[in-house]
C-alpha positions in Angstrom: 30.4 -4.5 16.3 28.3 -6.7 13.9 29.7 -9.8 12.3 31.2 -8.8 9.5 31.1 -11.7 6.6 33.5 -12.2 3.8 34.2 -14.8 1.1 37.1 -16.5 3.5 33.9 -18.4 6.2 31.9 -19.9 3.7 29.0 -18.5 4.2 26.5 -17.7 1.9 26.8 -14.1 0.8 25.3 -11.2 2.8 22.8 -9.6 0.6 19.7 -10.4 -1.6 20.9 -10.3 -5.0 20.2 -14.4 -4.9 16.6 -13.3 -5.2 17.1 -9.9 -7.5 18.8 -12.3 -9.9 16.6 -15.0 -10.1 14.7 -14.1 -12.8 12.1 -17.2 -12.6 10.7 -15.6 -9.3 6.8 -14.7 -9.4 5.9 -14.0 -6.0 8.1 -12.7 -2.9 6.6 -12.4 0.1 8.2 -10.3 2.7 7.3 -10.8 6.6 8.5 -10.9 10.3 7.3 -9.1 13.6 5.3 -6.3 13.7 7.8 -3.1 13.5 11.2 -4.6 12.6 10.6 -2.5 8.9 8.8 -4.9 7.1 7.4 -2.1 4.7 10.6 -0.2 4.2 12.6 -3.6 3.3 9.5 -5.0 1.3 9.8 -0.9 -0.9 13.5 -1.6 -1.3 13.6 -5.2 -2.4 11.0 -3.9 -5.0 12.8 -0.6 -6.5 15.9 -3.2 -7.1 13.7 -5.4 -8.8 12.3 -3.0 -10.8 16.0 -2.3 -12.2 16.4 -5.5 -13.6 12.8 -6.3 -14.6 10.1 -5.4 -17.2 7.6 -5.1 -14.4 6.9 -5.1 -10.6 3.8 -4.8 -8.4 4.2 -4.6 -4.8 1.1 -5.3 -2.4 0.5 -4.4 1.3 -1.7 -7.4 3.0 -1.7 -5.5 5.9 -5.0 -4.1 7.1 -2.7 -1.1 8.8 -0.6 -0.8 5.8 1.9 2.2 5.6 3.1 1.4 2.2 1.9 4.8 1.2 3.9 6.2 4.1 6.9 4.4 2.9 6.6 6.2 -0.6 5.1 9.1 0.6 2.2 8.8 -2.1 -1.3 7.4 -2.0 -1.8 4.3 -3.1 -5.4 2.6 -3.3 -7.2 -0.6 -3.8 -6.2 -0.8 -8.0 -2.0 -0.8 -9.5 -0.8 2.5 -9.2 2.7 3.7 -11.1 5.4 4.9 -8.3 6.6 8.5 -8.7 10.0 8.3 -10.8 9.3 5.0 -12.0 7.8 3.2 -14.7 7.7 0.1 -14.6 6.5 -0.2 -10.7 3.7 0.0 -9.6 2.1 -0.5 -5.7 -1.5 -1.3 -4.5 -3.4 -1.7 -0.9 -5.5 -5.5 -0.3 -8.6 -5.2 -1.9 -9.8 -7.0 1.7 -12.6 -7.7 -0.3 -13.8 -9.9 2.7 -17.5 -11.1 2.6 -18.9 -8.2 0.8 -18.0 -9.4 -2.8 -20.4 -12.5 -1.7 -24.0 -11.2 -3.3 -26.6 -9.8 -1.1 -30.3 -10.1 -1.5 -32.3 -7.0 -0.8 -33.4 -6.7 2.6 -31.6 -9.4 4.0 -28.1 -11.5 3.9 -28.1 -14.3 1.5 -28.6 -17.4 3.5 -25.9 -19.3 1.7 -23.5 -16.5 1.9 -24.5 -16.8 5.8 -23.4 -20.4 5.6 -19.9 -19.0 4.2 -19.4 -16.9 6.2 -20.2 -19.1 9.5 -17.1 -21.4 8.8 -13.9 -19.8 10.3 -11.1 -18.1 8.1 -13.2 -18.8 4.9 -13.6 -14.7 4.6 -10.9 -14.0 4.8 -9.8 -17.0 2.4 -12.4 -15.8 0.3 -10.8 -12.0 -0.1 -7.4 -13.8 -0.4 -8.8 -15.4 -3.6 -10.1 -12.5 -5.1 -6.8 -10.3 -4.9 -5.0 -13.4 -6.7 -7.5 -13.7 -9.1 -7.5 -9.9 -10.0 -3.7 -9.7 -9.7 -3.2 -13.1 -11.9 -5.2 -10.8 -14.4 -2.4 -8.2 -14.6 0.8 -9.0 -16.6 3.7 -8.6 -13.9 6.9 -10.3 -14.0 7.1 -10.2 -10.4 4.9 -9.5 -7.4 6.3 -8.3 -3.8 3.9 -9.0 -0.7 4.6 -6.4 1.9 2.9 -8.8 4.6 1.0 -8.1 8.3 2.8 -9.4 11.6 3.6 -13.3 11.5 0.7 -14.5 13.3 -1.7 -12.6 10.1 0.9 -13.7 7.7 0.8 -17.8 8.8 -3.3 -17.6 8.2 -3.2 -15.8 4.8 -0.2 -18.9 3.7 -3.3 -21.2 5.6 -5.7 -19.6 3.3 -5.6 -22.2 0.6 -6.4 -24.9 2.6 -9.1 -23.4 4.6 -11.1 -22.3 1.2 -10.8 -26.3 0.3 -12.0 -27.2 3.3 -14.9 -24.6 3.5 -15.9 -25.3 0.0 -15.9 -29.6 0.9 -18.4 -28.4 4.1 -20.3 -26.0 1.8 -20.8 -28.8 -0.8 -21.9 -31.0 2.0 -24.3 -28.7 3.4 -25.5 -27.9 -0.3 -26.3 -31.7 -0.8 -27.7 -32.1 2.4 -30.2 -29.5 2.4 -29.9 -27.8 -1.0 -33.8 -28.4 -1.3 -34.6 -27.0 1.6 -32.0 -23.7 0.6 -33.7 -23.1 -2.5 -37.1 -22.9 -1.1 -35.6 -20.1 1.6 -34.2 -18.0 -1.2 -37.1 -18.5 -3.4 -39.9 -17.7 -0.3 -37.6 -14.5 0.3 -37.8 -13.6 -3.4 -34.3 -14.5 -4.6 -33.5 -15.0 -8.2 -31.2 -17.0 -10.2 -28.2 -14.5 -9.4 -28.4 -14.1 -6.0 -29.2 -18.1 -5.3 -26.8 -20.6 -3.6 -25.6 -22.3 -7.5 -24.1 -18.7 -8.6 -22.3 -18.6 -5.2 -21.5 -22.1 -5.5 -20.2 -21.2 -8.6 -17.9 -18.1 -7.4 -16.6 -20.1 -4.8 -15.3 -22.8 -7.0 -13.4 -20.7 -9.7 -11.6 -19.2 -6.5 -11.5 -22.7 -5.5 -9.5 -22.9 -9.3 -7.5 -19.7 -8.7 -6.1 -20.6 -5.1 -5.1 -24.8 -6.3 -3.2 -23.3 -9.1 -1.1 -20.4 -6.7 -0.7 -22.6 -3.7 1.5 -25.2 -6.6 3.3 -21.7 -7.5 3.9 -21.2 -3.6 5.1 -24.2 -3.3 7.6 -23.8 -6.2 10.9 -22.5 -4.8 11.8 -21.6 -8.5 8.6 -19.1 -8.1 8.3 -18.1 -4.5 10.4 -17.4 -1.8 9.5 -15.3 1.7 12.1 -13.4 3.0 12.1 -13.0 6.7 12.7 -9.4 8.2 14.1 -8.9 12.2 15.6 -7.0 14.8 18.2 -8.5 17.0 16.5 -9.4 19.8 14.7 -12.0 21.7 11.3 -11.9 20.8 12.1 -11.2 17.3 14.6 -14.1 17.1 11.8 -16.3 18.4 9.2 -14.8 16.3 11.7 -15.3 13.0 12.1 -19.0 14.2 8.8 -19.8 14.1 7.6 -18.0 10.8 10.4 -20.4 9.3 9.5 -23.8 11.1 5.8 -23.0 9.9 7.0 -22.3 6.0 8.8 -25.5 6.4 5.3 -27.2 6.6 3.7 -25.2 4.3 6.4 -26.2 2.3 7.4 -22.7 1.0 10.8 -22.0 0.2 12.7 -19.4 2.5 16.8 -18.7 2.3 17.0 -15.2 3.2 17.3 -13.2 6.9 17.1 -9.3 6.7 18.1 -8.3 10.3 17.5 -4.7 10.3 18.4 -1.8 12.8 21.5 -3.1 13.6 23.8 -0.7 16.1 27.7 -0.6 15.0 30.2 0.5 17.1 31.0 3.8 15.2 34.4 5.8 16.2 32.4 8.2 17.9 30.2 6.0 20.2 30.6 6.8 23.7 27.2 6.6 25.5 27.1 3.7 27.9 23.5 2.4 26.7 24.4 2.1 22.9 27.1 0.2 23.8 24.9 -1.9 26.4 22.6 -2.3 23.4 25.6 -3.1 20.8 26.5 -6.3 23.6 22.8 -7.5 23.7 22.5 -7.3 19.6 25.7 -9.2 19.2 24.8 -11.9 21.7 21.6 -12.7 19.4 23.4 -12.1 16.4 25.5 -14.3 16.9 22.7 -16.9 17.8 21.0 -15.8 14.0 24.5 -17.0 12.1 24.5 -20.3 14.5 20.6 -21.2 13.9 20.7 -19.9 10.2 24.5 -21.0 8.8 23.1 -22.0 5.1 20.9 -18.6 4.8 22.0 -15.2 3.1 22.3 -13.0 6.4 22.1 -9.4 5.6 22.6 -6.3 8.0 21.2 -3.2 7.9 22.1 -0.1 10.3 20.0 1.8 12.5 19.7 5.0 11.4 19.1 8.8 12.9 16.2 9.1 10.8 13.0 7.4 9.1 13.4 6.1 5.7 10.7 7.7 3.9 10.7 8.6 -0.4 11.7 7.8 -3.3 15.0 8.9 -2.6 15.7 7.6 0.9 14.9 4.1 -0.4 16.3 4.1 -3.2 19.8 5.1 -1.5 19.1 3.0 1.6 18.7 -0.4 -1.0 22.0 -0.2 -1.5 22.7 -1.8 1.3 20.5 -5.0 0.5 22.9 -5.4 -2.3 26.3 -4.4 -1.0 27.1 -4.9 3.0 27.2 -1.9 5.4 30.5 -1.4 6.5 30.9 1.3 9.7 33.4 4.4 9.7 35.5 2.3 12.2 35.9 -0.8 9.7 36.1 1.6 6.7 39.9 1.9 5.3 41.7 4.5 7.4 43.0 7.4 4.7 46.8 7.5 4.0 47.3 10.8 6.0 45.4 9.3 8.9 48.0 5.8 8.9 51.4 8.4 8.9 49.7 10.0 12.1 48.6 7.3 14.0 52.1 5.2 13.4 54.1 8.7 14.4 51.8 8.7 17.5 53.0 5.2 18.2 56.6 5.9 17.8 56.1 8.8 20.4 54.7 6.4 22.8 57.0 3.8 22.4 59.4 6.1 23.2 57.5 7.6 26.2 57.8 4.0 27.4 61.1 3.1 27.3 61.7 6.4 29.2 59.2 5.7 31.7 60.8 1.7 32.0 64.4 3.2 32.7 62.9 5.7 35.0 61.3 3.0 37.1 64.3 0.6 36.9 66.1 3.6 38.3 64.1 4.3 41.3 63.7 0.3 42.1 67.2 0.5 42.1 67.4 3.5 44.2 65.4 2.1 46.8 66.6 -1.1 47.1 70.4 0.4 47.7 68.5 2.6 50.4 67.4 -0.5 52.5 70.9 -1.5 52.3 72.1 1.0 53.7 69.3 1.1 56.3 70.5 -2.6 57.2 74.1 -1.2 57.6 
């Protein structure tokens, strides 16, 4: 069975309603491995949110989102309201990428060439422009349903690869902006399309992404939650994602371990409860490696967690701890049952005792009289 936690170890309670009730948050992001239910905990964490405040957008970074498959509605590049909700609303990345960079007719810019030659400023670049549009919008809080780790640790890079992009395009801009202007000119470019608007564009990002990356950093503002299975890989994978937040210097305090196997009354195949001893053994590595962090547990379930309605019942569980039938308070019927049951086999043993004692007896007298 899963550790259970109370109040009596100390431990920091074993839910998110930390983050639901810190009302200063702006930004959440939630990440982890790819298929641990990043989506479906990311949809949860933002349909409690939306009890308690005026107004929540959740966003899917994730260029194979399923956030539309989570709440079995379409959602596109622009806020859209969630069915049965008012005040929450969900969008896809823009993934704006290098096309928002202007194109002259009949051939790439040459400048947006240049930008588009230094690694990871693309998709720095598209980064920038979803925060700029969504710092446009009046939300109290934003949820980022993110892609798998590795995807996630760029976009948190993003901020410093756009400075350092910029610093190179500057240089290159200094160096041969003479030379640029004559290329754009010869190939009939005008004012709009030339390196100085571009130059332009890339510094207000430049503006937008200095003043989030001091919100990221903000632990009053931000926070990431961290979603796993237990097992290996995802234990290692959770490790890492927060050793690298660390340096980014962006606050984490929260572990959703998710498809977690209790040992119901009615369990009986052989592999569940092969898998029930592997998840404990790296559960229990999760409360040794993470003693100061809210823990919480969610089962594995028969079925996909998919509407409204499923999430909105499954959240529950973010808030309050699962408990299994087995750990769940035995009715007063059930206790006068299984204590008469107990009394019969006491009895059943004290008979069988005696009956034993009689026939050690019995056969101890017999080689006696053998010996006689």
């Amino acid at each position: 069975m899963a550790t259970e936690i109370d109040g009596s170890n100390e431990l920091p309670e074993a839910s998110i309603r930390n983050i639901v009730e810190q009302e200063e948050l702006k930004w959440i992001f939630v990440g982890g491995k790819g298929g641990v239910g990043k989506t479906t905990c990311s949809s949860m964490l933002a349909i409690l949110l939306a009890k308690v405040r005026p107004s929540v957008l959740i966003i899917s970074t994730d260029p194979a989102h399923n956030l539309s498959d989570s709440f079995q509605q379409k959602f596109t590049k622009t806020p859209t309201p969630v069915r049965g909700f008012h005040n929450l609303f969900a969008m896809v990345d823009p993934n704006v990428e290098g096309d928002d960079l202007p194109n002259a007719e009949g051939m790439n810019s040459f400048v947006s060439e240049l930008a588009n030659a230094i690694p990871g400023i693309d998709e720095a670049m598209s980064f920038a422009e979803m925060l700029k549009l969504v710092q446009t919008m009046d939300y109290s809080v934003i949820v980022f349903d993110t892609a798998p780790t590795g995807h996630t640790l760029r976009l948190l890079q993003f901020p410093s690869t756009l400075e350092k992009g910029l610093t190179k395009m500057m240089a290159l801009k200094n160096k041969f902006g003479g030379l640029i202007s004559q290329v754009t000119r010869m190939f009939g470019v005008n004012d709009e399309f030339g390196e100085d608007a571009i130059m332009g564009k890339l510094e207000s990002m430049k503006d937008v992404i200095e003043q989030v990356n001091k919100q990221f950093r903000d632990p009053d503002l931000t926070t990431f939650v961290c979603v796993c299975i237990p097992e290996f890989l995802s234990l290692y994978e959770t490790e890492r994602l927060v050793q690298e937040l660390a340096k980014f210097e962006i606050d984490t305090h929260n572990i959703v371990i998710n498809q977690v196997i209790y040992n119901e009354e009615d369990v009986e195949s052989k592999l569940l409860k092969a898998r029930m001893r592997m998840q404990q053994k790296y559960l229990d590595q999760f409360y040794m490696l993470y003693e100061d962090f809210h823990i919480t547990l969610l089962p594995l379930l028969p079925e996909e967690v998919c509407g409204v309605e499923a999430l909105r019942q499954f959240s529950s569980n973010l808030l309050i701890p699962y408990k299994s039938t087995s750990a769940k308070k035995v009715p007063e019927g059930k206790v006068d049952e299984l204590e008469q049951r107990v009394s019969t086999l006491r009895q059943q043993l004290k008979e069988a005792e005696s009956e034993l004692d009689r026939l050690r007896k019995g056969k101890q007298k017999m080689y006696v009289d053998l010996e006689l």
